[in-house]
N, C-alpha and C positions, 0 to 999 in steps of 0.2 A: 349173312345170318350169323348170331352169336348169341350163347345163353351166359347168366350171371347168376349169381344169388344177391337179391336187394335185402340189404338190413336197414329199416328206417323207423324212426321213430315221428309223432306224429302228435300234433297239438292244434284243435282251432280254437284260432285267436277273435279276438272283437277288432273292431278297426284301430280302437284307441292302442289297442297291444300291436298293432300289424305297426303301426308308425312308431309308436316306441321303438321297437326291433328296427326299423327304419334307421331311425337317429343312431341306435346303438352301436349300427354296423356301418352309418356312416354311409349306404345304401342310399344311392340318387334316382331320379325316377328315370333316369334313359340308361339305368343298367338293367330294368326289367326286360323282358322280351315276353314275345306273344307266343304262343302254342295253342293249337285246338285238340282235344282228345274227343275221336270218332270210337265211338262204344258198338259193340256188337254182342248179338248172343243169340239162344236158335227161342223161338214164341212160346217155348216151353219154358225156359234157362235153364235149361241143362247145363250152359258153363259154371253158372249160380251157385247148382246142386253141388258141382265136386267144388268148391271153392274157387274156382276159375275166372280170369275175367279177361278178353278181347277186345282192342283199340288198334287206331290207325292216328298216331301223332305226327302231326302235321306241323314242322318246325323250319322256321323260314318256307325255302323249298322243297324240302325232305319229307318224305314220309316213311315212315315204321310202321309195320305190324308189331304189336306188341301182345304174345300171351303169358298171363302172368299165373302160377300152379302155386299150391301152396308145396313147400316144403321142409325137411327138420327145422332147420332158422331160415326164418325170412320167407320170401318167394322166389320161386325159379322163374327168372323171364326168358324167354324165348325170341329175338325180334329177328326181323326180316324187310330188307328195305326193298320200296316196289315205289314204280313209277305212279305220278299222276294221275294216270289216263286209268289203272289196276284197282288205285284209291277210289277213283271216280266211282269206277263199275260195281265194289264191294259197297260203298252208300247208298249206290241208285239202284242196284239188282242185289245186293247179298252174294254178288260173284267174287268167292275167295281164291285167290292167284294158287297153286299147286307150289308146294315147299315144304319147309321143316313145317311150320306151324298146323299146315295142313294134317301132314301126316300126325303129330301128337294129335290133333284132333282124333282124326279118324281111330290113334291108338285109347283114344278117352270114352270110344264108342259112339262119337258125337258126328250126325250127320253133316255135314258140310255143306250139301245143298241146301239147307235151311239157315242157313248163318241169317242176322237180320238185323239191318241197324236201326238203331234205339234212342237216340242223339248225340249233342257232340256238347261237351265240356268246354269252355277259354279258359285260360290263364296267362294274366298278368306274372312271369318268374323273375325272381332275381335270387342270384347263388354266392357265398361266400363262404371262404373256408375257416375254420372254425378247430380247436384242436384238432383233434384224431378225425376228422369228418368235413361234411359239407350241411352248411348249415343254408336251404332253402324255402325261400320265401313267397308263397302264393295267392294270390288274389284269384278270386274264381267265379264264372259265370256259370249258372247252366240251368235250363227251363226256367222255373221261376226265382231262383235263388242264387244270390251271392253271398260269397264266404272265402273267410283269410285264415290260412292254415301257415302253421312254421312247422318245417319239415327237418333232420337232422341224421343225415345217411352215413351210416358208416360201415367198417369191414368187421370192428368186432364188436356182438351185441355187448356182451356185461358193461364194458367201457363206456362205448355209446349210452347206454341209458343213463349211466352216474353221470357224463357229460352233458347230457340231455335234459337230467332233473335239474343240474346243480343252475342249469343257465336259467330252467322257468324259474326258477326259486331268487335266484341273482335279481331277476327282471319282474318278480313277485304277481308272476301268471299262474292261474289254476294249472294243475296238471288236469286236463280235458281228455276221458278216454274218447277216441277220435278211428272214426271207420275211414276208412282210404275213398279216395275219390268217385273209383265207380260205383264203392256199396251205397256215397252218399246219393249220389245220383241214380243209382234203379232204386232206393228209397223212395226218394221224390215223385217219381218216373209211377212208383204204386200208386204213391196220394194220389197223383193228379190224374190215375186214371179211376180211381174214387174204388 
């Protein structure tokens, strides 16, 4: 188990811009790799409420709980690596393994036995370092939509962002304000439950 503070900036792209950024970074398609992000949250969202969001990333053979808080800058994540058989149980029952995450749960007021999974995200990633950061690259599936985001993480915001502007501006992409992965996905997740 380990917490961080994520600083990232965020952009989605059209296809036509995902392969521009392609070419530009010189980015082959077998430096992608695969990831699935398993979403949870209780039938209420009470994670929603406090700005919260719960996954289980599934990389290679690995998997991570991942809860992400918001924080002064950035997000606080919180992960916790658990086996297969843990992952399994928490997608087919909402059975959350006992740990840190647990506990900040329970300190969030958020019942636990209700945890409840909601679907699972793909991405296509590829990562390149990029000045002061990591510049990556996302293809994404999930329910009925796919979508290509460029991502741009780094440790200090002010910097990051000039870096981050100057490259859409360089590569003549809109700056796209851009909600992060699970807000796009329980977006979706409302439509389509009408």
């Amino acid at each position: 188990m380990s917490q961080e503070i994520e600083i990232e900036f965020k952009n989605l792209l059209t296809e036509t811009e995902f392969n521009k950024i392609k070419t530009k970074f010189l980015i082959k398609d077998d430096e992608f790799f695969f990831q699935e992000n398993h979403y949870f949250d209780t039938p209420q969202f009470s994670l929603k409420q406090f700005g919260a969001a719960l996954r289980i990333r599934k990389k290679q053979d690995n998997y991570v709980i991942t809860l992400k808080e918001p924080a002064t800058i950035g997000l606080l994540e919180t992960h916790q690596v658990i086996t297969k058989q843990d992952a399994n149980k928490m997608i087919q029952a909402g059975k959350l393994v006992k740990g840190q995450i647990s506990e900040r749960l329970e300190n969030l007021r958020v019942d636990v036995n209700t945890i409840t999974y909601f679907g699972t995200l793909s991405t296509s990633r590829a990562e390149k370092k990029y000045q002061n950061g990591l510049i990556v690259l996302d293809h994404s599936r999930y329910l009925t939509v796919e979508d290509y985001e460029l991502e741009y993480e780094v440790q200090d915001e002010e910097l990051g962002k000039t870096e981050f502007q100057q490259l859409l501006n360089d590569l003549n992409i809109p700056i796209r304000e851009t909600k992060n992965k699970i807000r796009r996905f329980y977006e979706q997740k409302y439509k389509e439950m009408g």
